[in-house]
OpenMM code with the backbone's topology and positions (N, CA, C; nanometers):
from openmm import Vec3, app, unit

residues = "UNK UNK UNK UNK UNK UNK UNK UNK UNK UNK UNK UNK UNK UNK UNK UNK UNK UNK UNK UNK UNK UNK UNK UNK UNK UNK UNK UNK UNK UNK UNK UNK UNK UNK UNK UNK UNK UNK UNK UNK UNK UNK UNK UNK UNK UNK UNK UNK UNK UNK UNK UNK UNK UNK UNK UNK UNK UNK UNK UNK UNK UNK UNK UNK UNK UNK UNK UNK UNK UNK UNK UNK UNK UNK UNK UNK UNK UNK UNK UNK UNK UNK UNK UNK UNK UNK UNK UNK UNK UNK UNK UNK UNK UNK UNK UNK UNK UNK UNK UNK UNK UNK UNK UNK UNK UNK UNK UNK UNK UNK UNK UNK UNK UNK UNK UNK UNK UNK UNK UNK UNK UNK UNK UNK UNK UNK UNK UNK UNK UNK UNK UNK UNK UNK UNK UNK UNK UNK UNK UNK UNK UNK UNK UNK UNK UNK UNK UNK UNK UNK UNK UNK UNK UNK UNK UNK UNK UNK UNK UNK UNK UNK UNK UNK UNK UNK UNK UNK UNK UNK UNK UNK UNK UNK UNK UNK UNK UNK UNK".split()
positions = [
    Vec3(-1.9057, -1.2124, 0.0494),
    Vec3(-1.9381, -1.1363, -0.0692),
    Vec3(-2.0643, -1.1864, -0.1381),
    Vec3(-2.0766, -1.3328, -0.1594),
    Vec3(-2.1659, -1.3874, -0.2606),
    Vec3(-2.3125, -1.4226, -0.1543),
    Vec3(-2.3234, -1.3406, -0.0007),
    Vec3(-2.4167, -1.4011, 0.0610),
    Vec3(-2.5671, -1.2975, 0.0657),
    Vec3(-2.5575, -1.1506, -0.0237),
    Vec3(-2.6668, -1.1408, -0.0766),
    Vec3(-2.7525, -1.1966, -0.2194),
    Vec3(-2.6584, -1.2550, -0.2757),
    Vec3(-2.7294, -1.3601, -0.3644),
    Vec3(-2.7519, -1.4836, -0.3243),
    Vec3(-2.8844, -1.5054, -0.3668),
    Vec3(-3.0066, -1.6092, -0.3118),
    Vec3(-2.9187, -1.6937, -0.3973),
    Vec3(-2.9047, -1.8125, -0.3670),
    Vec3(-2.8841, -1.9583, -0.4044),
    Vec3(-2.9698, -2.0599, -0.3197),
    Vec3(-2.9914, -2.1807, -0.3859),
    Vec3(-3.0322, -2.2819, -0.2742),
    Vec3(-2.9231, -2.3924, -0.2534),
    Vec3(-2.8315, -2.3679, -0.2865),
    Vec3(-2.6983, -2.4423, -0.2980),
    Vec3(-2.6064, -2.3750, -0.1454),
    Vec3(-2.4890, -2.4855, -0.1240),
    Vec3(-2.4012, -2.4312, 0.0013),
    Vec3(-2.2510, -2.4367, -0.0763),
    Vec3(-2.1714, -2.3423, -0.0303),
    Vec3(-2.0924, -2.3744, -0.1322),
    Vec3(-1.9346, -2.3131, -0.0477),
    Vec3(-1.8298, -2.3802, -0.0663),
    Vec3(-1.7442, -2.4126, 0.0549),
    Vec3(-1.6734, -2.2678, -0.0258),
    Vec3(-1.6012, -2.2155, 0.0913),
    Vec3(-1.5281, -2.0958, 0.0824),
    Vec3(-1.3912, -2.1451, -0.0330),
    Vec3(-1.3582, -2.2773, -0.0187),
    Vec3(-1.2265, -2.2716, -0.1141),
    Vec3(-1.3066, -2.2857, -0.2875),
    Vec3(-1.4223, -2.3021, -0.2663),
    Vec3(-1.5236, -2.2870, -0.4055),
    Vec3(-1.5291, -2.1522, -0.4496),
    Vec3(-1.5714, -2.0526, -0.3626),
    Vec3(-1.6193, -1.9385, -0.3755),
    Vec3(-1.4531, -1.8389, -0.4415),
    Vec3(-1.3781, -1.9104, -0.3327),
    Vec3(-1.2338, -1.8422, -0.3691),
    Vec3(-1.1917, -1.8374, -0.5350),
    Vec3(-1.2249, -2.0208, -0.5853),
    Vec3(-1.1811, -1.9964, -0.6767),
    Vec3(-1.2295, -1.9484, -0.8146),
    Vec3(-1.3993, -1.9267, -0.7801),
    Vec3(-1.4669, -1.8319, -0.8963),
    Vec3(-1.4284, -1.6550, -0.8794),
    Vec3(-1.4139, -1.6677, -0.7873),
    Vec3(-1.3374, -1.5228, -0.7741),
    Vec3(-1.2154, -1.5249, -0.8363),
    Vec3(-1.1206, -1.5893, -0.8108),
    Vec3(-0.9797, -1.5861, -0.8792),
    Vec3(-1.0020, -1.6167, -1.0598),
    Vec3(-1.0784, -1.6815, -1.1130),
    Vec3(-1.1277, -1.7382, -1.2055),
    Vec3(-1.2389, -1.5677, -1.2765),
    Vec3(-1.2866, -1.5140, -1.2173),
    Vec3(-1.3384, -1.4279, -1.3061),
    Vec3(-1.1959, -1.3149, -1.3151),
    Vec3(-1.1450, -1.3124, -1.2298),
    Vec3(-1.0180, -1.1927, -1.2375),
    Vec3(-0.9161, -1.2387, -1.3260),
    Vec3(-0.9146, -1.3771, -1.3617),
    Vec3(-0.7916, -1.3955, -1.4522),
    Vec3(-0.8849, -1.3816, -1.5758),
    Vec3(-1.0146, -1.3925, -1.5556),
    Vec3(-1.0493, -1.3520, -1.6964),
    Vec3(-1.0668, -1.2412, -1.6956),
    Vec3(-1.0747, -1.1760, -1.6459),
    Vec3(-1.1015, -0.9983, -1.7098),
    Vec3(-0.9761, -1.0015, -1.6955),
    Vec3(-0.8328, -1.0370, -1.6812),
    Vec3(-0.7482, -0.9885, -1.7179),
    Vec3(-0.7013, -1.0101, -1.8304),
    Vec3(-0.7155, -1.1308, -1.8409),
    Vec3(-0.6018, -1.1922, -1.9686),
    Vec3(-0.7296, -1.1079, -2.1191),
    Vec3(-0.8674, -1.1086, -2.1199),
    Vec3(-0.9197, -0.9999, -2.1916),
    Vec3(-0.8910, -0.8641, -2.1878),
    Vec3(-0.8990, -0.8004, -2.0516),
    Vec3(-0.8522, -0.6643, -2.0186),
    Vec3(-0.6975, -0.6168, -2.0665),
    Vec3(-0.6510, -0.6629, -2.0665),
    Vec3(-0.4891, -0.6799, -2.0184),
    Vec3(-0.4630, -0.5522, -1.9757),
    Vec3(-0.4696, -0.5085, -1.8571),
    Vec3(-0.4386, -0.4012, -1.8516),
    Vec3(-0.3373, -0.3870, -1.7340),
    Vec3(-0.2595, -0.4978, -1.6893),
    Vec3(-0.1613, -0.5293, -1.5792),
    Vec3(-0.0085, -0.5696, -1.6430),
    Vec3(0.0395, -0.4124, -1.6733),
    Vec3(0.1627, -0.4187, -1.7165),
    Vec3(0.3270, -0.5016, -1.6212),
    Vec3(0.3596, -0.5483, -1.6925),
    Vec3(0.4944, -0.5892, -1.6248),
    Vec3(0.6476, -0.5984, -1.6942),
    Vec3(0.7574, -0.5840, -1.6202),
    Vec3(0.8550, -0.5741, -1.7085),
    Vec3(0.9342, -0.6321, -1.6204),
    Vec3(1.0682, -0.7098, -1.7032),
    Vec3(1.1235, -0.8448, -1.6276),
    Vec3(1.2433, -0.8517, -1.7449),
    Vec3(1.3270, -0.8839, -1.6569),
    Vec3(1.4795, -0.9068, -1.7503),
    Vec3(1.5402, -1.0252, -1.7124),
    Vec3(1.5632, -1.0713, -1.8378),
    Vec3(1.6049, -1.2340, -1.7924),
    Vec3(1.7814, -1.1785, -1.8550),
    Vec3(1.8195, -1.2835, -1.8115),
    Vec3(1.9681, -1.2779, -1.8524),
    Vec3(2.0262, -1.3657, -1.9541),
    Vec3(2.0682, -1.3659, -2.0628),
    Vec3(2.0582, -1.4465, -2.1314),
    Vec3(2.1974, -1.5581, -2.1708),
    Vec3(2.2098, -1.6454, -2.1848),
    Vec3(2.3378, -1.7276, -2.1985),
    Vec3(2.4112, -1.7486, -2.3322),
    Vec3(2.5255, -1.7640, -2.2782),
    Vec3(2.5849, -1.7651, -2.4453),
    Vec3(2.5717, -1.9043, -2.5440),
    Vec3(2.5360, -1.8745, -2.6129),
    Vec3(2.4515, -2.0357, -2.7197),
    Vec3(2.3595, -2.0922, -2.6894),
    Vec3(2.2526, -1.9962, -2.6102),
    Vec3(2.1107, -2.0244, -2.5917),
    Vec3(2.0233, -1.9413, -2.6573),
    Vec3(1.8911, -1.9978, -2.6995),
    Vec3(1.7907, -1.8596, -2.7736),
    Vec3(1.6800, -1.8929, -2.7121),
    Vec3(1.6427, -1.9899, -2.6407),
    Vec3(1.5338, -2.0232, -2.5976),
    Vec3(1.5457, -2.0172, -2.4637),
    Vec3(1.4060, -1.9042, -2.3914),
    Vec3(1.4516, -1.9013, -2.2268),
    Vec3(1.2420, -1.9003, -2.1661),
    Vec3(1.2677, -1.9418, -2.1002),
    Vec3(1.0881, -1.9270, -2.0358),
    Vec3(1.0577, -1.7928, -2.0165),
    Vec3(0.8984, -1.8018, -2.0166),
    Vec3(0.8650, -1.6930, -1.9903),
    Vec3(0.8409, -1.6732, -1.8366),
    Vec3(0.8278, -1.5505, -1.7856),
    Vec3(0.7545, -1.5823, -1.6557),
    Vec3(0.6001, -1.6154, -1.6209),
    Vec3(0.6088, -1.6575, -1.5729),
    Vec3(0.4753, -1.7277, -1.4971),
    Vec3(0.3843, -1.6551, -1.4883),
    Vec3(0.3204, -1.5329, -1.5131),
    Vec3(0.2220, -1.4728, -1.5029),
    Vec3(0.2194, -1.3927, -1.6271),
    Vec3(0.2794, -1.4110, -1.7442),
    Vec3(0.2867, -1.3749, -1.8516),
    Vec3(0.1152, -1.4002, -1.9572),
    Vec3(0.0756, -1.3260, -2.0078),
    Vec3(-0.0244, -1.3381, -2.0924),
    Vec3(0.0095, -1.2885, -2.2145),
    Vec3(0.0905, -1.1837, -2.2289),
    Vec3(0.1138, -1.0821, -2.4033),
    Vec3(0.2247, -1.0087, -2.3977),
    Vec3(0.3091, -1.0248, -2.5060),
    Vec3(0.4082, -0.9603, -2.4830),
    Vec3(0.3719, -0.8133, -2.5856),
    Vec3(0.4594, -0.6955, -2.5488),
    Vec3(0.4092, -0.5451, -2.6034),
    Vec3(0.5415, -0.4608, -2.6191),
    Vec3(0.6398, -0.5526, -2.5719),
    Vec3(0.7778, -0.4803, -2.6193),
    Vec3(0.9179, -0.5913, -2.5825),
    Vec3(0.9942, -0.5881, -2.6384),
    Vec3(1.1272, -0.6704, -2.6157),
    Vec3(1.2215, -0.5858, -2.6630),
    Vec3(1.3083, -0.5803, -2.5931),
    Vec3(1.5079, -0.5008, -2.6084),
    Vec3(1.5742, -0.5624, -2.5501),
    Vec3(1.6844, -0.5841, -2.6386),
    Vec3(1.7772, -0.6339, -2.6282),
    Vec3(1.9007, -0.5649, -2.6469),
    Vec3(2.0105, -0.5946, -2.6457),
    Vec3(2.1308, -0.5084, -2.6835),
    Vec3(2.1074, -0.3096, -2.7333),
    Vec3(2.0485, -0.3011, -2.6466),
    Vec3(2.0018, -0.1465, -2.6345),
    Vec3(1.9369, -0.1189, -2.7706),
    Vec3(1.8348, -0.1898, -2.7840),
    Vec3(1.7333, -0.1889, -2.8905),
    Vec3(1.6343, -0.2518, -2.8951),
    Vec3(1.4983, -0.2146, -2.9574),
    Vec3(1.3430, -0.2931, -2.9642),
    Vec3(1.3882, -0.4362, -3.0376),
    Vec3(1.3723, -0.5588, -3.0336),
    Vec3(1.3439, -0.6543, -3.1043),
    Vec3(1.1962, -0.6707, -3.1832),
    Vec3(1.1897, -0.7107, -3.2891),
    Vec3(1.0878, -0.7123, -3.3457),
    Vec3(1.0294, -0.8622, -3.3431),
    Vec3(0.8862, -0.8519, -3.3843),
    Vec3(0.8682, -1.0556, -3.3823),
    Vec3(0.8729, -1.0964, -3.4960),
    Vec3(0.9335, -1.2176, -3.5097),
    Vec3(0.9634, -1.2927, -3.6047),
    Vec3(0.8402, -1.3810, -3.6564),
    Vec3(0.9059, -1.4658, -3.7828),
    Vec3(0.7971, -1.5959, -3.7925),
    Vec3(0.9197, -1.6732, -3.7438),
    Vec3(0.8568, -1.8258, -3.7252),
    Vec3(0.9686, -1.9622, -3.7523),
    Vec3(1.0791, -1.9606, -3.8329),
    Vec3(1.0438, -1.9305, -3.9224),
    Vec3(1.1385, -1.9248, -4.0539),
    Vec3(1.2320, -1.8238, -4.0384),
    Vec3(1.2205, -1.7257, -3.9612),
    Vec3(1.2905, -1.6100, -3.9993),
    Vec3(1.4320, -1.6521, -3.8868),
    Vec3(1.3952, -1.7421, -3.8201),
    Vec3(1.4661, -1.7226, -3.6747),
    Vec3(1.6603, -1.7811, -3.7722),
    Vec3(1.7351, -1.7359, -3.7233),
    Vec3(1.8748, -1.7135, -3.7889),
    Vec3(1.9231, -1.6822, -3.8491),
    Vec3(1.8031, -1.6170, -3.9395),
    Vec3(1.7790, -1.5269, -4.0674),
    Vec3(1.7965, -1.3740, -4.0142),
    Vec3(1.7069, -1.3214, -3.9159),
    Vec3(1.6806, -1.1947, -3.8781),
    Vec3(1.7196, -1.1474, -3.7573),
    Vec3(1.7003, -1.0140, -3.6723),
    Vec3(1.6945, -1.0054, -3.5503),
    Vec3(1.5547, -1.0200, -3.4834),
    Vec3(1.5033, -1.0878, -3.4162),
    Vec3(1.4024, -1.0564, -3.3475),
    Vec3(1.3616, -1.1872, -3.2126),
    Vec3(1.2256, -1.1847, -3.1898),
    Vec3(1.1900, -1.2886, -3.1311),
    Vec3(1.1281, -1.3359, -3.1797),
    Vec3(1.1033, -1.4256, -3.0909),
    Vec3(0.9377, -1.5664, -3.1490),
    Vec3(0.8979, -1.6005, -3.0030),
    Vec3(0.7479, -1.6228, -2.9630),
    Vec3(0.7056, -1.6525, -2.8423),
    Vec3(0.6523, -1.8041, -2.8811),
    Vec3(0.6936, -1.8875, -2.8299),
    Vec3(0.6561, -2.0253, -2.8912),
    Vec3(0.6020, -2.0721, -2.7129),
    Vec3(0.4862, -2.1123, -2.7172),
    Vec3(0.4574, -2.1559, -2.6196),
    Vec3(0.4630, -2.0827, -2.4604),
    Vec3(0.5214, -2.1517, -2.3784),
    Vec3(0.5703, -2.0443, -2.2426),
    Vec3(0.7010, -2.0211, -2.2881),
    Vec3(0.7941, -2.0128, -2.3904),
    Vec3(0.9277, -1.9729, -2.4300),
    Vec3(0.9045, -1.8636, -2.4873),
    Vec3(1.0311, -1.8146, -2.5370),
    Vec3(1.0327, -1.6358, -2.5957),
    Vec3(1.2145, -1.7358, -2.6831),
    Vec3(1.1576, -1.7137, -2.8021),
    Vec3(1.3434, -1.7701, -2.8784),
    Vec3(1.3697, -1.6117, -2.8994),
    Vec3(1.5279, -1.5557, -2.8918),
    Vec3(1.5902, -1.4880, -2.9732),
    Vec3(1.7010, -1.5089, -3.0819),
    Vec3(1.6618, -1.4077, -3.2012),
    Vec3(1.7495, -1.4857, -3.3170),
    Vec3(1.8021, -1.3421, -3.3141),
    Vec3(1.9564, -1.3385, -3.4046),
    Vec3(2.0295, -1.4797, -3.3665),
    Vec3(2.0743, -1.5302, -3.1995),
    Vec3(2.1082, -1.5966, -3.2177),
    Vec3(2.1502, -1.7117, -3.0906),
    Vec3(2.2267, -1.5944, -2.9850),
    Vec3(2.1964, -1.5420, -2.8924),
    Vec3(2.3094, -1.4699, -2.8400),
    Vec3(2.4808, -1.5512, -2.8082),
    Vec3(2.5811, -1.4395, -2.8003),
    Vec3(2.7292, -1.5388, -2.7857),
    Vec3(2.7501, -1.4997, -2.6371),
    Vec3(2.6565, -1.4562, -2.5607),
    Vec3(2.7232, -1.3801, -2.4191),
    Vec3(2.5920, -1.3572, -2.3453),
    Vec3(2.6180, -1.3187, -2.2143),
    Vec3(2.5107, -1.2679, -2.1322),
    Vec3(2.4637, -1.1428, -2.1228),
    Vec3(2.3807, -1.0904, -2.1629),
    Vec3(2.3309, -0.9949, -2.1466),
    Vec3(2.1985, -1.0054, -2.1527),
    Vec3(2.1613, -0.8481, -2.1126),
    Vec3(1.9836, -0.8520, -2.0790),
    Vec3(1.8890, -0.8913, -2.1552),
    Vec3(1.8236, -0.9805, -2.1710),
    Vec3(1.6511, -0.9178, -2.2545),
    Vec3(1.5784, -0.8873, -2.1804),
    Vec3(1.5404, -0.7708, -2.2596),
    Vec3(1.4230, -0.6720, -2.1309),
    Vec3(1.2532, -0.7113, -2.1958),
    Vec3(1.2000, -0.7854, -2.1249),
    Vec3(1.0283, -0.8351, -2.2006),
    Vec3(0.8976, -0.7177, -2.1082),
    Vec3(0.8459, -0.6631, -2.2180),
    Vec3(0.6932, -0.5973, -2.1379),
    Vec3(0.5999, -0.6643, -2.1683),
    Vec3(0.5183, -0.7254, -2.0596),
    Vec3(0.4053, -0.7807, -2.1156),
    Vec3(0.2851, -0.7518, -2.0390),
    Vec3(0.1976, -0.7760, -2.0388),
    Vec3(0.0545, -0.8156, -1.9937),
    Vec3(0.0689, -0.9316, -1.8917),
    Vec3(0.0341, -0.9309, -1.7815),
    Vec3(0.0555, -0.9967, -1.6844),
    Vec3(-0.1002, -1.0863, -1.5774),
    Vec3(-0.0789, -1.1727, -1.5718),
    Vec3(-0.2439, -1.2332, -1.4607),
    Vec3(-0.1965, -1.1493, -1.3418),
    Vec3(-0.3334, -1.1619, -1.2666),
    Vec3(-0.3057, -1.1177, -1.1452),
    Vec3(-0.2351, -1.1721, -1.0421),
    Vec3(-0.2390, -1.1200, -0.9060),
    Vec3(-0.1963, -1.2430, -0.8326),
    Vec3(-0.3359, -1.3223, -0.7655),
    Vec3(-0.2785, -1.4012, -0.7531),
    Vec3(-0.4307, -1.5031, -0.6856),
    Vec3(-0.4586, -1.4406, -0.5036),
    Vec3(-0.5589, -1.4328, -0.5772),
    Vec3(-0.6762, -1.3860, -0.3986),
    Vec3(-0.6559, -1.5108, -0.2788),
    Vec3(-0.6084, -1.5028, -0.2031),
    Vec3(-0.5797, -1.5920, -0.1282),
    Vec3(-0.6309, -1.5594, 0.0613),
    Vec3(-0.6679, -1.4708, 0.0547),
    Vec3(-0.7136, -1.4643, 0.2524),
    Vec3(-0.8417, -1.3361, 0.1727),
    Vec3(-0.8631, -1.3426, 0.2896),
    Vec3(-1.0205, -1.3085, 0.2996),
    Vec3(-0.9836, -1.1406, 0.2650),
    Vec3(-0.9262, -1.0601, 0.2759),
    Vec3(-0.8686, -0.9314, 0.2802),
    Vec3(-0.7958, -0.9078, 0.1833),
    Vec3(-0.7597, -0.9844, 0.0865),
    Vec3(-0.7033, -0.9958, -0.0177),
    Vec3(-0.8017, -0.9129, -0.1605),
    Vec3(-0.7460, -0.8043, -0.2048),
    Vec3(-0.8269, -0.7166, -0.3013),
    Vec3(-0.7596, -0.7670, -0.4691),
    Vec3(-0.8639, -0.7752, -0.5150),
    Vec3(-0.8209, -0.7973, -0.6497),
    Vec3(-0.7402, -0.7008, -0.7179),
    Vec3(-0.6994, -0.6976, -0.8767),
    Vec3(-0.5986, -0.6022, -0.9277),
    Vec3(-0.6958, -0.6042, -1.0454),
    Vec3(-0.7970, -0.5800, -1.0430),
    Vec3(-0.8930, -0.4829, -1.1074),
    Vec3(-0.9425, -0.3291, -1.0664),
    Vec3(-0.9972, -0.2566, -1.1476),
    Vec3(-0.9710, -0.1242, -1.1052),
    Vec3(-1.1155, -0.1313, -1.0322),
    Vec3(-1.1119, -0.0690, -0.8985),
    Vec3(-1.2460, -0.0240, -0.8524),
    Vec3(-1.3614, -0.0244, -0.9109),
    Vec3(-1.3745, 0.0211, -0.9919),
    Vec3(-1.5226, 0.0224, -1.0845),
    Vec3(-1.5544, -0.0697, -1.1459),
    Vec3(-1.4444, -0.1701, -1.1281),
    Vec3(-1.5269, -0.3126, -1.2228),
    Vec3(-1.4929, -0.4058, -1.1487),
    Vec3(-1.4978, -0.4309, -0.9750),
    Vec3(-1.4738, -0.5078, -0.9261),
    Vec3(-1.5866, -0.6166, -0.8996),
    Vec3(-1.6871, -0.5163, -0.9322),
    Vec3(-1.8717, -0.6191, -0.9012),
    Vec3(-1.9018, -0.7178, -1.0408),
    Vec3(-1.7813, -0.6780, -1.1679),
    Vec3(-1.7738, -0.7904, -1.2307),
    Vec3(-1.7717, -0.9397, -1.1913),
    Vec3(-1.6571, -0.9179, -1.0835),
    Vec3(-1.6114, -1.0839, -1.0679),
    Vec3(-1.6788, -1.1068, -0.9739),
    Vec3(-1.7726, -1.0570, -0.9412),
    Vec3(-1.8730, -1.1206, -0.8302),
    Vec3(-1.9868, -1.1943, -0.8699),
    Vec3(-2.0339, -1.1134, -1.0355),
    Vec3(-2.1090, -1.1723, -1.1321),
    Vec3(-2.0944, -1.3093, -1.1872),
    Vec3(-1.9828, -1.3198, -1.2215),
    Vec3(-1.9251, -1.3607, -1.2545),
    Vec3(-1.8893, -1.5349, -1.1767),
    Vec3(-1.8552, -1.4915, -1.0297),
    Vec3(-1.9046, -1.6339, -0.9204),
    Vec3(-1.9998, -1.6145, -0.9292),
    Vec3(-2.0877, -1.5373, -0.8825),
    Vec3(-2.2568, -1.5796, -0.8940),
    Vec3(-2.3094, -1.6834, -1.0525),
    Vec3(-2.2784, -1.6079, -1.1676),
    Vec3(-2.2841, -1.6983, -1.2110),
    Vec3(-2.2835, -1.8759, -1.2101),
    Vec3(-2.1574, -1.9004, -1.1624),
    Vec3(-2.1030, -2.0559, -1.1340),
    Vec3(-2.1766, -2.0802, -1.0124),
    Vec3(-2.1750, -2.0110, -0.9420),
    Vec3(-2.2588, -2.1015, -0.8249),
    Vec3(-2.3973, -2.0859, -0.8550),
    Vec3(-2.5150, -2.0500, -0.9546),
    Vec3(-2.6006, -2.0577, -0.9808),
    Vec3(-2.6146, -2.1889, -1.0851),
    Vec3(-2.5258, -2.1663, -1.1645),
    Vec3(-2.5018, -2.2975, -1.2543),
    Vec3(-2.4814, -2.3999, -1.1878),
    Vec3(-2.4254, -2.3857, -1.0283),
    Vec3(-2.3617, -2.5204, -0.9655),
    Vec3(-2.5085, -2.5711, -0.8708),
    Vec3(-2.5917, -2.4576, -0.8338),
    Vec3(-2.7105, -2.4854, -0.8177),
    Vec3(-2.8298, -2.5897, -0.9367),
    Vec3(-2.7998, -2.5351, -1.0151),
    Vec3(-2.8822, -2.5877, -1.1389),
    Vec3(-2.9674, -2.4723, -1.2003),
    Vec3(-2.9512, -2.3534, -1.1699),
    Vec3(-3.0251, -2.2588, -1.1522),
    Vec3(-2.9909, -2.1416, -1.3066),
    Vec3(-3.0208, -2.2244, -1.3774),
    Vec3(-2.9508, -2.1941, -1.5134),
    Vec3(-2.9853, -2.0230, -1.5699),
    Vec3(-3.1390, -2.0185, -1.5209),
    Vec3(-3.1705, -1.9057, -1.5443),
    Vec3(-3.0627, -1.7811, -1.5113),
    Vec3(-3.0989, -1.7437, -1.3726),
    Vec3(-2.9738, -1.7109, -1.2739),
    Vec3(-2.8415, -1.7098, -1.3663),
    Vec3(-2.8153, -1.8046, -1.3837),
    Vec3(-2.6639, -1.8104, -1.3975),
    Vec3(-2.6430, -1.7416, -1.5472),
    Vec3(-2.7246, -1.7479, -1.6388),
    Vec3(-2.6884, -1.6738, -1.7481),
    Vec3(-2.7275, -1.5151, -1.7151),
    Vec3(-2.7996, -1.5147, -1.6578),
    Vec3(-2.8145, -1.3410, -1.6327),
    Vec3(-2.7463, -1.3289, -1.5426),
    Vec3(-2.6785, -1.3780, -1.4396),
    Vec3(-2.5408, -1.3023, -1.4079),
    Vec3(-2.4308, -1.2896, -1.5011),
    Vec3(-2.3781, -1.3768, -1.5692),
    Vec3(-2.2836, -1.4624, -1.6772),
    Vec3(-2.3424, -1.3082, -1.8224),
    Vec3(-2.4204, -1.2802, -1.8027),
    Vec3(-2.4728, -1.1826, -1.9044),
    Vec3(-2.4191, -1.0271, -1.8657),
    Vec3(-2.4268, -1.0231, -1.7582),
    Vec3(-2.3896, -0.8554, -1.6553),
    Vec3(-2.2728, -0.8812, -1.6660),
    Vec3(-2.2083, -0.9811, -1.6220),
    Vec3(-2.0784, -1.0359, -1.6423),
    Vec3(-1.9694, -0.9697, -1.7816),
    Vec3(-2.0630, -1.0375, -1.8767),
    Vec3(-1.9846, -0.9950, -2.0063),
    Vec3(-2.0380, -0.8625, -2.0789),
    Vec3(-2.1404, -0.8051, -2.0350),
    Vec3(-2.1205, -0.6916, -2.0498),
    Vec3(-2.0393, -0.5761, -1.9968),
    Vec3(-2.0501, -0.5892, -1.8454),
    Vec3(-1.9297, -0.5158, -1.8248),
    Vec3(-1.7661, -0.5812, -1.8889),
    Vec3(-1.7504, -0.6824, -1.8861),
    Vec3(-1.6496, -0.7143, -1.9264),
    Vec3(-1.6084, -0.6112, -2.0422),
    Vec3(-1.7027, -0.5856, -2.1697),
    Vec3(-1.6972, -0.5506, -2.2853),
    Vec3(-1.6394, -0.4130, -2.2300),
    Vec3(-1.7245, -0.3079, -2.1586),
    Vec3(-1.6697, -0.1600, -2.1271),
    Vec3(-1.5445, -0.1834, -2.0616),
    Vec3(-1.4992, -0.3378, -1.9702),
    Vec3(-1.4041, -0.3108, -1.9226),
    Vec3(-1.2818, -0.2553, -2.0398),
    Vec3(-1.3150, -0.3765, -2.1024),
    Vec3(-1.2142, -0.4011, -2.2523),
    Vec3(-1.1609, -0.2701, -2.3176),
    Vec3(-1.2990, -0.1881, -2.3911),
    Vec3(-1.2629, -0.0677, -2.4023),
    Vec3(-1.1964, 0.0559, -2.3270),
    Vec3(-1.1832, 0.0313, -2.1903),
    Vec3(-1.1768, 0.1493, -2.1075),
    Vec3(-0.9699, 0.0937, -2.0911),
    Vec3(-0.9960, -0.0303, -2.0908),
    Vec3(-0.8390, -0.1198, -2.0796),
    Vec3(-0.7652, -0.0798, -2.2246),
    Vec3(-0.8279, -0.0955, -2.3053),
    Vec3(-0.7423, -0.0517, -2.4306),
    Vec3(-0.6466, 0.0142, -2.4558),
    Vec3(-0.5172, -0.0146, -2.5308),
    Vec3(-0.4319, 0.1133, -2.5358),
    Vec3(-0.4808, 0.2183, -2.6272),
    Vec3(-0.4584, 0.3309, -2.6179),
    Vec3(-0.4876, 0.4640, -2.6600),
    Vec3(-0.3890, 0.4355, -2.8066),
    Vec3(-0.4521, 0.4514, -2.9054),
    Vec3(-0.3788, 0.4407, -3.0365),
    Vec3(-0.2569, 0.5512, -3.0565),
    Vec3(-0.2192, 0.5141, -3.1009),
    Vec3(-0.0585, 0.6237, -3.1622),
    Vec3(-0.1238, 0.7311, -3.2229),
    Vec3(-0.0660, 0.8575, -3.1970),
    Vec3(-0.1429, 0.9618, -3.2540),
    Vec3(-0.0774, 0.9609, -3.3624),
    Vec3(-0.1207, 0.9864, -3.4671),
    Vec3(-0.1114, 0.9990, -3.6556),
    Vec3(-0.0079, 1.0863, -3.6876),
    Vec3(0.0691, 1.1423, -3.7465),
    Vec3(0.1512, 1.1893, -3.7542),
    Vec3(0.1225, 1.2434, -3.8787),
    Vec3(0.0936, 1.3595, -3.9402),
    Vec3(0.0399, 1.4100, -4.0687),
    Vec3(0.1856, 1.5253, -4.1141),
    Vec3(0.2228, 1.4624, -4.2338),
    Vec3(0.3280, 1.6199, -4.2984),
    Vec3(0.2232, 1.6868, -4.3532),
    Vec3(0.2397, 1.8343, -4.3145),
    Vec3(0.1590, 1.9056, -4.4451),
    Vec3(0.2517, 1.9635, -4.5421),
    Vec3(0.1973, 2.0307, -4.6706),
    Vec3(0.2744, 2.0293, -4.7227),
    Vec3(0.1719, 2.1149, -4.8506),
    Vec3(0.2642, 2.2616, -4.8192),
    Vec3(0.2157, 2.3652, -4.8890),
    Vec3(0.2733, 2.4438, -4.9882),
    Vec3(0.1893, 2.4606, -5.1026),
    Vec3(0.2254, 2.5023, -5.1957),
    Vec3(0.1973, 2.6517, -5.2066),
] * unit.nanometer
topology = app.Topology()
chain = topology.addChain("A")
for resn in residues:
    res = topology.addResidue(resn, chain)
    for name in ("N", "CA", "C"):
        topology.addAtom(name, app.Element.getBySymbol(name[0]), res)
C-alpha cells in the first residue's frame, strides 16, 4: 500500500501493519460510527460488570424491559440508572437476580491482521489511513515536512469523516396550536 510514497526510510511490514491499525482506531473512536450491541447477564448482588473489549461509547442501556438512564456517583442507590466508570458499566440499584443488560455502543474495529484483511471504514475514506501511516513513516524518516502534510490530509478528511459519521439529530417535534 505505502510503496507509492517516496520515503528514504525501510520499514518492516509488522511497522506498516500497525500505523494502519492505529489510523483506523482513530477514525473510529472519532467517527464512531461502528455500532454494537451485547448482553451481559447480570448477578444477583452485583452492579459492577466489564465492559467489552472493543467498547468506545455507550448510546443506549435496558434493562428489565426498559432504557436506563446515566447516572452521577452520587446518584448510584439513589436512582435507576448506570454509571460507566472506567472499562466497568455499575447498575443502580444493585440487581437481586439474573437478568439481561442490553448495552449499545460504539465499538473499535477489528485489527487488520493478514495482508487481505479490509478495514471497517467506509470505502470513501479508506485513503485516510494510508495518510495517516504515511504520515508516521515520514516522521520515522525524519521527514517532518512530509509527515505533517500527510498528518494534514489526514485530519482533514478525518473532519468530513466525522460529519458524514454523525448521528442525524431527532427530528423536533412542534404542537401547533390554533386559534
Amino acid at each position: 500500500m505505502l510503496d507509492e510514497y517516496q520515503t528514504d526510510g525501510y520499514f518492516s511490514d509488522d511497522e506498516i501493519d500497525v500505523w494502519l491499525n492505529e489510523g483506523q482506531y482513530d477514525m473510529t473512536n472519532y467517527g464512531k460510527h461502528l455500532k454494537q450491541t451485547s448482553t451481559i447477564i447480570t448477578w444477583e448482588d452485583h452492579d459492577i460488570y466489564n465492559l467489552p473489549h472493543d467498547f468506545i461509547k455507550i448510546f443506549g442501556v435496558e434493562f428489565e424491559g426498559g432504557s436506563l438512564a446515566k447516572i452521577t456517583h452520587s446518584d448510584l442507590g439513589n436512582k435507576h440508572g448506570y454509571l460507566i466508570w472506567g472499562k466497568t458499566i455499575r447498575i443502580s440499584p444493585t440487581p437481586q437476580e439474573e437478568k439481561g443488560l442490553t448495552l449499545h455502543y460504539y465499538r473499535y474495529p477489528k485489527v487488520m491482521e493478514e495482508d487481505n484483511d479490509e478495514p471497517e471504514i467506509p470505502a470513501q475514506y479508506r485513503h485516510l489511513i494510508i495518510e495517516y501511516a504515511v504520515s508516521k513513516a515520514c516522521e520515522k524518516d525524519e521527514m517532518y515536512d512530509k509527515a505533517n502534510l500527510s498528518y494534514q490530509k489526514y485530519a482533514n478528511g478525518l473532519q468530513v469523516f466525522m460529519e458524514d459519521s454523525a448521528p442525524a439529530p431527532y427530528p423536533r417535534q412542534v404542537k401547533v396550536i390554533r386559534r
